[in-house]
Biopython code that builds the backbone (N, CA, C, O; Angstrom):
import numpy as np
from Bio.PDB.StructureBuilder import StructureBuilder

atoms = [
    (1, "UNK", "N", (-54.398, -18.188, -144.093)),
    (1, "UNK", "CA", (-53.441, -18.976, -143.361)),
    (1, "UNK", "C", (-53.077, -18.252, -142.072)),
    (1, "UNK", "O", (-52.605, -17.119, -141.982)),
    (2, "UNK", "N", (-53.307, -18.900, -141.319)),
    (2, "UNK", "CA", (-52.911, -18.413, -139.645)),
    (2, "UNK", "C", (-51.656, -18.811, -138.881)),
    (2, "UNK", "O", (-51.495, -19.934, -138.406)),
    (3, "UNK", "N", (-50.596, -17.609, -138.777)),
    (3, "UNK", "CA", (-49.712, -18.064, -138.405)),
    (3, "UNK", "C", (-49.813, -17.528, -136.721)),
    (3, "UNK", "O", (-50.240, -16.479, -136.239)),
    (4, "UNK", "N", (-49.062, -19.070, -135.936)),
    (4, "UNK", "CA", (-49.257, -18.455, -134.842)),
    (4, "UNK", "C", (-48.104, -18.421, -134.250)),
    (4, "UNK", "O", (-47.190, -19.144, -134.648)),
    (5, "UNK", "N", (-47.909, -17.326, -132.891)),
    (5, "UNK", "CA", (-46.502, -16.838, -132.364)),
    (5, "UNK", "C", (-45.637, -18.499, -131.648)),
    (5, "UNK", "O", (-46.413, -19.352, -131.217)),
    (6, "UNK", "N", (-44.773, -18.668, -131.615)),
    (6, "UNK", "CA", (-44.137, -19.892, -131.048)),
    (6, "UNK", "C", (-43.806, -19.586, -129.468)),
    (6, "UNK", "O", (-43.764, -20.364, -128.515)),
    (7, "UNK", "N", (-43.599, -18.244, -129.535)),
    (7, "UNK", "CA", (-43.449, -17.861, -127.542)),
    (7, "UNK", "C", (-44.846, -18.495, -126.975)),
    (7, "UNK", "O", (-45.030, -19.572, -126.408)),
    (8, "UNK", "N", (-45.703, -17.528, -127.298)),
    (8, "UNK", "CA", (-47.057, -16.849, -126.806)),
    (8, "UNK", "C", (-48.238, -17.808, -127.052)),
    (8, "UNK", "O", (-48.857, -18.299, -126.109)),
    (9, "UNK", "N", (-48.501, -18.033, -128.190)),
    (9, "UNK", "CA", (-48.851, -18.898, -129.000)),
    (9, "UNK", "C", (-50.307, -17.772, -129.755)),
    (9, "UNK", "O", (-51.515, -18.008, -129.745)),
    (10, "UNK", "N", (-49.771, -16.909, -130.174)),
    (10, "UNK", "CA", (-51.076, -15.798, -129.954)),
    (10, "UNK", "C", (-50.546, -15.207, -131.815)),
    (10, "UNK", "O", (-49.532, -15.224, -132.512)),
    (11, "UNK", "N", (-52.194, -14.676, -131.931)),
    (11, "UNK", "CA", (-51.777, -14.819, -133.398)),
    (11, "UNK", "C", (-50.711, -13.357, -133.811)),
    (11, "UNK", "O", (-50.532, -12.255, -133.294)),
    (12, "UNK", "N", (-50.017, -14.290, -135.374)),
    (12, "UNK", "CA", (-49.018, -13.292, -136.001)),
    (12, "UNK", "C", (-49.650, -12.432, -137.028)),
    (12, "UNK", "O", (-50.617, -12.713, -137.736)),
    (13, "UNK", "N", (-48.767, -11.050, -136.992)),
    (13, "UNK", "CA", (-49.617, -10.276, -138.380)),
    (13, "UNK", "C", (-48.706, -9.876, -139.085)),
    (13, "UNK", "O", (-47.576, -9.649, -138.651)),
    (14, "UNK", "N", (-49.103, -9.711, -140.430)),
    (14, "UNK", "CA", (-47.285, -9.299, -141.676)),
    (14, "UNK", "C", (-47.526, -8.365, -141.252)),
    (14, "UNK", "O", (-48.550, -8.061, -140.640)),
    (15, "UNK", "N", (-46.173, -7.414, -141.623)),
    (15, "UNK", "CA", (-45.972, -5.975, -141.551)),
    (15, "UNK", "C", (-44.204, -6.189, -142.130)),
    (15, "UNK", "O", (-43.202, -6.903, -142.120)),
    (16, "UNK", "N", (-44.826, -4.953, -142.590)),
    (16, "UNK", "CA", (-43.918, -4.360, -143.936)),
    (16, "UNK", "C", (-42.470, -3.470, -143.185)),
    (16, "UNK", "O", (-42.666, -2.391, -142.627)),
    (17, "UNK", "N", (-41.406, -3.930, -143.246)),
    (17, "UNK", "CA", (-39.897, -3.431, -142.733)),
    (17, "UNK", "C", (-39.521, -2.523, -143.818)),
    (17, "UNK", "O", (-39.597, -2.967, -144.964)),
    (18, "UNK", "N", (-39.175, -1.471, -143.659)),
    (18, "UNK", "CA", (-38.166, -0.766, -144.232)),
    (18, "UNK", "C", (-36.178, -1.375, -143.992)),
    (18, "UNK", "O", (-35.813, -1.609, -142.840)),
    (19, "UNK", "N", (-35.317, -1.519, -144.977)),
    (19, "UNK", "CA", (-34.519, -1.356, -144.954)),
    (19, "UNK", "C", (-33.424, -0.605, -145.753)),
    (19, "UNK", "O", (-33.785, -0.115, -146.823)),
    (20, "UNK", "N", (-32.331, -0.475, -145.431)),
    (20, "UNK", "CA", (-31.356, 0.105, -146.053)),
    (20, "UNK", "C", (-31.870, 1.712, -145.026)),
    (20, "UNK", "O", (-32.729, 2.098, -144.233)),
    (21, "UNK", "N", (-30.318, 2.306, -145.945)),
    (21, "UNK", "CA", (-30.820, 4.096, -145.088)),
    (21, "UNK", "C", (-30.529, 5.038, -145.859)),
    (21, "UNK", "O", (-31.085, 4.976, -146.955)),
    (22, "UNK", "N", (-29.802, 5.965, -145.673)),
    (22, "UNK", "CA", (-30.043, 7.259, -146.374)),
    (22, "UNK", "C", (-28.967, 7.160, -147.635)),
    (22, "UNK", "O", (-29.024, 7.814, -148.676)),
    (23, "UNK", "N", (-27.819, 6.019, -147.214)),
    (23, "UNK", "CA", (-26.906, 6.366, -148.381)),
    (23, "UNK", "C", (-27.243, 5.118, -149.507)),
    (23, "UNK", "O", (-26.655, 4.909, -150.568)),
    (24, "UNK", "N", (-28.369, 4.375, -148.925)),
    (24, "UNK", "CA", (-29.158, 3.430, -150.320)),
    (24, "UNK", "C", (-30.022, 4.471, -150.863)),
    (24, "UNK", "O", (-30.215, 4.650, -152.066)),
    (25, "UNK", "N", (-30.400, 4.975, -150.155)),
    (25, "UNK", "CA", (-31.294, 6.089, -151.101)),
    (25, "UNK", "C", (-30.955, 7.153, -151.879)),
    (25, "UNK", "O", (-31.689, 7.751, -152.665)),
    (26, "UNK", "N", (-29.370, 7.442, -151.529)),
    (26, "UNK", "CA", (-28.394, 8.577, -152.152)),
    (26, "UNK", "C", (-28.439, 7.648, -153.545)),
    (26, "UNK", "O", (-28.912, 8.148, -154.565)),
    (27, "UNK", "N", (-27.953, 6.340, -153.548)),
    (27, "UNK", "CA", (-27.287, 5.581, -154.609)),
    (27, "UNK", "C", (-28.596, 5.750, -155.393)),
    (27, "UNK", "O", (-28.581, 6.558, -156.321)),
    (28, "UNK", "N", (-29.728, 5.078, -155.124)),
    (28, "UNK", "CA", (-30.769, 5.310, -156.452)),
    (28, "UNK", "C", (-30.922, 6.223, -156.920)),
    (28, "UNK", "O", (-31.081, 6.328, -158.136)),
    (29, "UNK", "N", (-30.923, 7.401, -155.925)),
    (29, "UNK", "CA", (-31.429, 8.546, -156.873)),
    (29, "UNK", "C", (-30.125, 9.193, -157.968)),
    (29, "UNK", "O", (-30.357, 9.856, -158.979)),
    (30, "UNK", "N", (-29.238, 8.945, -157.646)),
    (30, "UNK", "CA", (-27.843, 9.182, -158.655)),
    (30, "UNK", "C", (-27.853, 8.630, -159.588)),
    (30, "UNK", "O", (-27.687, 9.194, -160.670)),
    (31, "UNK", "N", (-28.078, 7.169, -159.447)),
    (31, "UNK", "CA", (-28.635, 6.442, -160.856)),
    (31, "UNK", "C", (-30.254, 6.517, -161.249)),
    (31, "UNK", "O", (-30.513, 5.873, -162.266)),
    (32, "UNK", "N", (-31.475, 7.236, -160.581)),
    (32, "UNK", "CA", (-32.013, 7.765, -161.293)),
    (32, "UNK", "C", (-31.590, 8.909, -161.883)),
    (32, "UNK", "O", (-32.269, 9.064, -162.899)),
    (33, "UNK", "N", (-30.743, 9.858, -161.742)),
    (33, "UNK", "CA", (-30.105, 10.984, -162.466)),
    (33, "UNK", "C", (-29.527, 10.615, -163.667)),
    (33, "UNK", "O", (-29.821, 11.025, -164.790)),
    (34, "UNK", "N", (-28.536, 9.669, -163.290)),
    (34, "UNK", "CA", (-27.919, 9.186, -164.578)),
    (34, "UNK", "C", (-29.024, 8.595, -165.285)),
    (34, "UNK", "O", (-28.956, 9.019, -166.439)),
    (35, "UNK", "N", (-29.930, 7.884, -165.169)),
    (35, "UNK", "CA", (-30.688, 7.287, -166.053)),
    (35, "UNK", "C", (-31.832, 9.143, -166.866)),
    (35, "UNK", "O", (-32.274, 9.055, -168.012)),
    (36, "UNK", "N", (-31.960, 9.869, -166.421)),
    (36, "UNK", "CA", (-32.592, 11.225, -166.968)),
    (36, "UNK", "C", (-31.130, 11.714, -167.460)),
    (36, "UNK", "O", (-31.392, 11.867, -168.653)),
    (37, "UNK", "N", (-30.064, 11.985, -167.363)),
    (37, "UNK", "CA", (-28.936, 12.439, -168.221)),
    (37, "UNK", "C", (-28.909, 11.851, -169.411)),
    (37, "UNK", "O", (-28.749, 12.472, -170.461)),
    (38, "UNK", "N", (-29.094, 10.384, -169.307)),
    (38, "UNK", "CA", (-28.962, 9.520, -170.629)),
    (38, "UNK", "C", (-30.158, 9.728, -171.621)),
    (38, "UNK", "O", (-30.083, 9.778, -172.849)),
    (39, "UNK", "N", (-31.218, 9.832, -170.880)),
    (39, "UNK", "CA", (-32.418, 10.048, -171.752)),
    (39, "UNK", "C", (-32.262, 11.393, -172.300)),
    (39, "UNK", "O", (-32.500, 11.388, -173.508)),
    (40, "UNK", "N", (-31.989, 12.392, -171.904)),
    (40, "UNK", "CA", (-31.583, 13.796, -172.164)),
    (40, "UNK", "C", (-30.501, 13.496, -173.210)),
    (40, "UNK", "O", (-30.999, 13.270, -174.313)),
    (41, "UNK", "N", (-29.359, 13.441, -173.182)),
    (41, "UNK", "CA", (-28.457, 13.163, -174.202)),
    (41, "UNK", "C", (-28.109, 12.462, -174.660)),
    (41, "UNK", "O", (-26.902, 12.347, -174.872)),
    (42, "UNK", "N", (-28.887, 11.733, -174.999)),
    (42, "UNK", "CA", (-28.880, 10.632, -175.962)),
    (42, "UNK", "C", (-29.893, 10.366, -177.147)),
    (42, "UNK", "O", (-30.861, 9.632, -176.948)),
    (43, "UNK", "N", (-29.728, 10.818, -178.090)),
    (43, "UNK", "CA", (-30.978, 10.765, -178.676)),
    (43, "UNK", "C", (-31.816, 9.271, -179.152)),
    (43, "UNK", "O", (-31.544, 8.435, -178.291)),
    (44, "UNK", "N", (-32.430, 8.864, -179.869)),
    (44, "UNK", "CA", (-33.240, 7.649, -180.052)),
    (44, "UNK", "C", (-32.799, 6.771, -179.003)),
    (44, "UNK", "O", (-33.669, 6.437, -178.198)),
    (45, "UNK", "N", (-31.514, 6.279, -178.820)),
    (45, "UNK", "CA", (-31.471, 4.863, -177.877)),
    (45, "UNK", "C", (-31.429, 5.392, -176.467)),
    (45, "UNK", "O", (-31.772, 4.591, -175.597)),
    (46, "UNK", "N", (-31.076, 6.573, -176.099)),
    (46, "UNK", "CA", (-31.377, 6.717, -174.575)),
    (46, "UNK", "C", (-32.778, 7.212, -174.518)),
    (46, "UNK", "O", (-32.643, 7.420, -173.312)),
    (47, "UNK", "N", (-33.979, 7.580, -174.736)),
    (47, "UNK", "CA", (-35.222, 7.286, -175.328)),
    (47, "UNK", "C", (-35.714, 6.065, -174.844)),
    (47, "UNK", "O", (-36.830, 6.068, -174.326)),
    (48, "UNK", "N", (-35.002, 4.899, -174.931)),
    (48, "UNK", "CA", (-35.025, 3.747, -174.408)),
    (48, "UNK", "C", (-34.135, 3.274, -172.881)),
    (48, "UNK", "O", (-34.081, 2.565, -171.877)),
    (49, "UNK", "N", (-33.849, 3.790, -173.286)),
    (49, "UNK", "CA", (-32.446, 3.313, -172.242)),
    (49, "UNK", "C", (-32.551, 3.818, -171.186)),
    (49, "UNK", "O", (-32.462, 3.131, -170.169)),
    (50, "UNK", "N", (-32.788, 5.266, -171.133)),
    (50, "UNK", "CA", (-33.072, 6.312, -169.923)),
    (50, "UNK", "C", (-34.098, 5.655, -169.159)),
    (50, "UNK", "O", (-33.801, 5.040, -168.135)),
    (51, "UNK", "N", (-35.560, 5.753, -169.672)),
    (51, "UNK", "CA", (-36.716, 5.941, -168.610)),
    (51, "UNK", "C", (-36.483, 3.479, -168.390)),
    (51, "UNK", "O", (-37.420, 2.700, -168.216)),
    (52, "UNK", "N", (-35.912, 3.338, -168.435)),
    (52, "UNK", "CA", (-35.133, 1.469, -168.138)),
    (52, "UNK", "C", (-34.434, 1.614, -166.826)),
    (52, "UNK", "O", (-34.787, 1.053, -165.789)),
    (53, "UNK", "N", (-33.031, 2.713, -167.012)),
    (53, "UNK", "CA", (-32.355, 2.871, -165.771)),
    (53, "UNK", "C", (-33.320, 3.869, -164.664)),
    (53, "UNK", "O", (-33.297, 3.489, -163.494)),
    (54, "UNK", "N", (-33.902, 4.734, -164.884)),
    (54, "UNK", "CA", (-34.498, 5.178, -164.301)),
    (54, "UNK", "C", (-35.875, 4.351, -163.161)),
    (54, "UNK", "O", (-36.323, 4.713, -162.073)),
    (55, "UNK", "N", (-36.241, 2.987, -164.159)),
    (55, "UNK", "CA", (-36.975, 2.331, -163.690)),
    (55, "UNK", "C", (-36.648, 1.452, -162.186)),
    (55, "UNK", "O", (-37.246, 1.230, -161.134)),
    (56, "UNK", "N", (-35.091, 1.063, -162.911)),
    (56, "UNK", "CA", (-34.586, 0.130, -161.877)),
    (56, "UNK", "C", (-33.864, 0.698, -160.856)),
    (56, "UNK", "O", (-33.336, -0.061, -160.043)),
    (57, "UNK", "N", (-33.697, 2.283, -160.703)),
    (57, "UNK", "CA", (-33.340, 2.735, -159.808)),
    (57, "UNK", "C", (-34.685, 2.954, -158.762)),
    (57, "UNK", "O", (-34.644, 2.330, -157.702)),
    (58, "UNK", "N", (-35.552, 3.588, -158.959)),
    (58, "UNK", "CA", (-36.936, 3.316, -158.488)),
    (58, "UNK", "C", (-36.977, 1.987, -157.500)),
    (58, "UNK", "O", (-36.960, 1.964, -156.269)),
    (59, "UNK", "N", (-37.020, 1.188, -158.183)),
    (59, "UNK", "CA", (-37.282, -0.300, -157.685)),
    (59, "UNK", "C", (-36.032, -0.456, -156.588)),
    (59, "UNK", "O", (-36.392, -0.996, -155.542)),
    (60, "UNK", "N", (-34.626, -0.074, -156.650)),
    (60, "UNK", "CA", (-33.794, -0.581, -156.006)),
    (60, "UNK", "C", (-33.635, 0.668, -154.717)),
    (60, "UNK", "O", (-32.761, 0.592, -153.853)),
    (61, "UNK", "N", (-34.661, 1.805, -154.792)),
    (61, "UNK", "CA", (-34.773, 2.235, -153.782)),
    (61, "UNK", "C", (-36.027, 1.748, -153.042)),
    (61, "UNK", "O", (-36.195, 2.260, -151.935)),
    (62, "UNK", "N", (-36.776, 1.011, -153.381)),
    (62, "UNK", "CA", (-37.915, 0.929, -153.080)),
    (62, "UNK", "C", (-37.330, -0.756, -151.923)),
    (62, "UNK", "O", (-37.099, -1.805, -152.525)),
    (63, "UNK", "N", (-37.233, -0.716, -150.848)),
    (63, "UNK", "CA", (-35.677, -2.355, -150.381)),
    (63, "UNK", "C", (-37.389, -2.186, -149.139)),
    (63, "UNK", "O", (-37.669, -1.119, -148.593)),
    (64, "UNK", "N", (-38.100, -3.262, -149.001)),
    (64, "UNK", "CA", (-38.748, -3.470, -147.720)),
    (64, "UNK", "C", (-38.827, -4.971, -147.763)),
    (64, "UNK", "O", (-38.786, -5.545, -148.852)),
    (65, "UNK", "N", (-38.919, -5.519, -146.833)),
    (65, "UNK", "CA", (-39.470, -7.423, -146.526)),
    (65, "UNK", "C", (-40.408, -7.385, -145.771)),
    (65, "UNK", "O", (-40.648, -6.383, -145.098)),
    (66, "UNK", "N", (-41.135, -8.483, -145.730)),
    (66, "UNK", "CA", (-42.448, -8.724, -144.886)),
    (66, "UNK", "C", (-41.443, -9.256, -143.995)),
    (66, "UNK", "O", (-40.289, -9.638, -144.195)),
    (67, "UNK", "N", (-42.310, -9.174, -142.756)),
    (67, "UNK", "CA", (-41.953, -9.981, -141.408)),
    (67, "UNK", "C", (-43.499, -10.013, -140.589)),
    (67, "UNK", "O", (-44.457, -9.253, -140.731)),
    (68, "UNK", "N", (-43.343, -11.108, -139.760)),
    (68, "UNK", "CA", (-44.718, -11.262, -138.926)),
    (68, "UNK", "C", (-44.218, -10.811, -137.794)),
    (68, "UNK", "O", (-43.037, -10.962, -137.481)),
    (69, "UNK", "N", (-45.315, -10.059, -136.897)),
    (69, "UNK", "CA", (-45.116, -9.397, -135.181)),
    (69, "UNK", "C", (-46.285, -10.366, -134.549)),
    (69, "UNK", "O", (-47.105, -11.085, -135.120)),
    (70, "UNK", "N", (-46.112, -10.180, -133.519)),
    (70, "UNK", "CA", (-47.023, -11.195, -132.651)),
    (70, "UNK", "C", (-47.610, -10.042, -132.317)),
    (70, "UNK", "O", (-46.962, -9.026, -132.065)),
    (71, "UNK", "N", (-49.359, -10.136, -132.281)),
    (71, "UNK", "CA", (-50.065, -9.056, -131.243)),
    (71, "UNK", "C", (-50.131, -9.057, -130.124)),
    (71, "UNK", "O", (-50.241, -8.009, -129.487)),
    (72, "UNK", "N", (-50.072, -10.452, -129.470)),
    (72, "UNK", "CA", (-50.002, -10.376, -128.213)),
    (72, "UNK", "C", (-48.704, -10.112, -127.512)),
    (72, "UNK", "O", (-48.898, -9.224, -126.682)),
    (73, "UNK", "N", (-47.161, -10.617, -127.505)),
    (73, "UNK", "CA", (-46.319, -10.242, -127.054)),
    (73, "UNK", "C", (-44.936, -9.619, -127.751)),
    (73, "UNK", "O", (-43.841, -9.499, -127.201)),
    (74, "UNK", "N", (-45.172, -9.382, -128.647)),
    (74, "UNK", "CA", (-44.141, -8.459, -130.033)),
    (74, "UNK", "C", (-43.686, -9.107, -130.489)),
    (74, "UNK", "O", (-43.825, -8.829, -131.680)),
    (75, "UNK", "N", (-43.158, -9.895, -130.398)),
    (75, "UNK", "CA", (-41.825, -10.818, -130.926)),
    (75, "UNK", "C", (-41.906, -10.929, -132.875)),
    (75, "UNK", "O", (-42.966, -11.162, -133.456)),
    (76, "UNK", "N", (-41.141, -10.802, -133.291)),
    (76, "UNK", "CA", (-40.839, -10.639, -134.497)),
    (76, "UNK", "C", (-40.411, -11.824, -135.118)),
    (76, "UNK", "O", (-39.463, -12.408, -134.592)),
    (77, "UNK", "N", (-41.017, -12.389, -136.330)),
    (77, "UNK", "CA", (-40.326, -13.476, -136.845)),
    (77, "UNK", "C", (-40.128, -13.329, -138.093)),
    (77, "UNK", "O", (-39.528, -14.195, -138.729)),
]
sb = StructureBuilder()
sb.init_structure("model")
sb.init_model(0)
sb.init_chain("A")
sb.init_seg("    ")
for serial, (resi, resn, name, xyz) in enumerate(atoms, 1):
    if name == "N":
        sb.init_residue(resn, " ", resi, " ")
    sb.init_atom(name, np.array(xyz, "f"), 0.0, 1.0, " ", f" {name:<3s}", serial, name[0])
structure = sb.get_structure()
């Protein structure tokens, strides 16, 4: 599928945005901590529970969206 620029009329390409900043990335990794504390002291159900929170901290540091750039004149959509 070919998307094309609406300025320019010249073709668009995805590319991958980073967002959030350093204190989204403070927050996951604290709750990846807490999620390895729980697995650590907790016996059988944090076993479970731990490497779960640990998962979704991962994921909730992991924050990017697609967006399309125009090659020919930048424009971002």
């Amino acid at each position: 599928m070919k998307i094309i620029c609406p300025q320019c009329g010249g073709k668009m390409q995805k590319k991958s945005v980073g967002e959030g900043g350093v204190l989204h990335l403070f927050g996951a990794l604290l709750i990846f901590l807490f999620g390895v504390i729980v697995f650590l002291l907790i016996p059988i159900i944090g076993w479970i529970v731990g490497p779960c929170i640990c998962l979704v901290a991962i994921l909730a540091g992991n924050k990017s969206r697609i967006v399309y750039r125009c090659r020919s004149c930048g424009i971002i959509q």
